[in-house]
N, C-alpha and C positions, 0 to 999 in steps of 0.2 A: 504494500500500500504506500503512497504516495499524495501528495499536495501539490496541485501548484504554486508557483513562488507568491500569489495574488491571493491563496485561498480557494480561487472559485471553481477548481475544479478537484476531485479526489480520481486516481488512479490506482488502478491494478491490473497484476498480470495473470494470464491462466496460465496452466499448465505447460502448453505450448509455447507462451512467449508474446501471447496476444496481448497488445493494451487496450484495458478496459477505461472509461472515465463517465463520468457521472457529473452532473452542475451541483454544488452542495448546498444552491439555494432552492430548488428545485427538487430534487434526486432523482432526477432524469437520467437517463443515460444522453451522451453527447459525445461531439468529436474529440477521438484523444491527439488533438494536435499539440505540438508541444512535450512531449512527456516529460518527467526527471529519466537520471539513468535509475534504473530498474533496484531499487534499495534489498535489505535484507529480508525475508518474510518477516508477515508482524505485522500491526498494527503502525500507523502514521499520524503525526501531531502537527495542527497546522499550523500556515507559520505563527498565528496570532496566539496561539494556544489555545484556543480556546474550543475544538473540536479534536476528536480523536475518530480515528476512520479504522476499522478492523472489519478482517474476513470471517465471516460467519456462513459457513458452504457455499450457496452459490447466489448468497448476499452479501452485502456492504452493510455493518452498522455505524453509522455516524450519532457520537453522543458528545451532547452539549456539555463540555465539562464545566464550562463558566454558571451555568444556570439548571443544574438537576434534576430531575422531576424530585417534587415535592415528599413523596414518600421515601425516598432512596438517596440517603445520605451519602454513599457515594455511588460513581456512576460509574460503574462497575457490573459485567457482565456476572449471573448467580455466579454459585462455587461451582454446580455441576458441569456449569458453560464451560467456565475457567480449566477448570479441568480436564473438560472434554478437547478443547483446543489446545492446552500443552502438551498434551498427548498426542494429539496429532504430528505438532510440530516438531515433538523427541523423537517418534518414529522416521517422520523423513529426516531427520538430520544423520538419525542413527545409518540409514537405509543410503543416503548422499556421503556418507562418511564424514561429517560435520560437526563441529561444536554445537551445543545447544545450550544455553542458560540461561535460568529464570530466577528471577529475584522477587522473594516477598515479603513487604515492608510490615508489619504489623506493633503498632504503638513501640515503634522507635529501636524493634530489632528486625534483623534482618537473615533470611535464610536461602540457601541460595543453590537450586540443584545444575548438576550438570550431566551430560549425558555424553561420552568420547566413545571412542572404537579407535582398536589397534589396526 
């Protein structure tokens, strides 16, 4: 996932290398003219901060981080999400022969898994 340098568009790639893009005032899809170069999987922060763009199968979730929904102090995919997507992404790293690491902040410590292959 990716931003453009404006904000107004969010990108991603498929499988094959395709760029996807999307208007983020809208959530249209639209032309990906422009791209970035193609970042690491994961989730993308815009520039303003104020939006986080992550893949969620064969959607795009964009959350307001500056303004939450009301009920959900933070704006933060459930645990089972959470989970469900690190796991994905240990898997291909594992399977790419890649590093993987995830970091979880929780009231001011920090735990931090990782996933290598010889």
């Amino acid at each position: 996932m990716a931003f453009s340098p404006d904000g107004q568009k969010a990108f991603a790639w498929d499988s094959a290398g395709q760029v996807l893009a999307w208007d983020t005032t809208t959530g249209q899809p639209t032309a990906a003219d422009n791209p970035p170069a193609r970042p690491a999987p994961g989730p993308a922060i815009s520039p303003d901060g104020g939006f986080t763009a992550q893949p969620d199968g064969n959607r795009v979730r964009l959350v307001d981080r500056l303004n939450p929904p009301v009920n959900q102090p933070w704006p933060l995919p459930d645990a089972g999400e959470r989970k469900r997507y690190h796991a994905e992404q240990a898997e291909r790293a594992e399977q790419q022969k890649q590093w993987f690491v995830v970091s979880f902040h929780l009231r001011g410590c920090c735990w931090t898994t990782r996933t290598t292959s010889s």
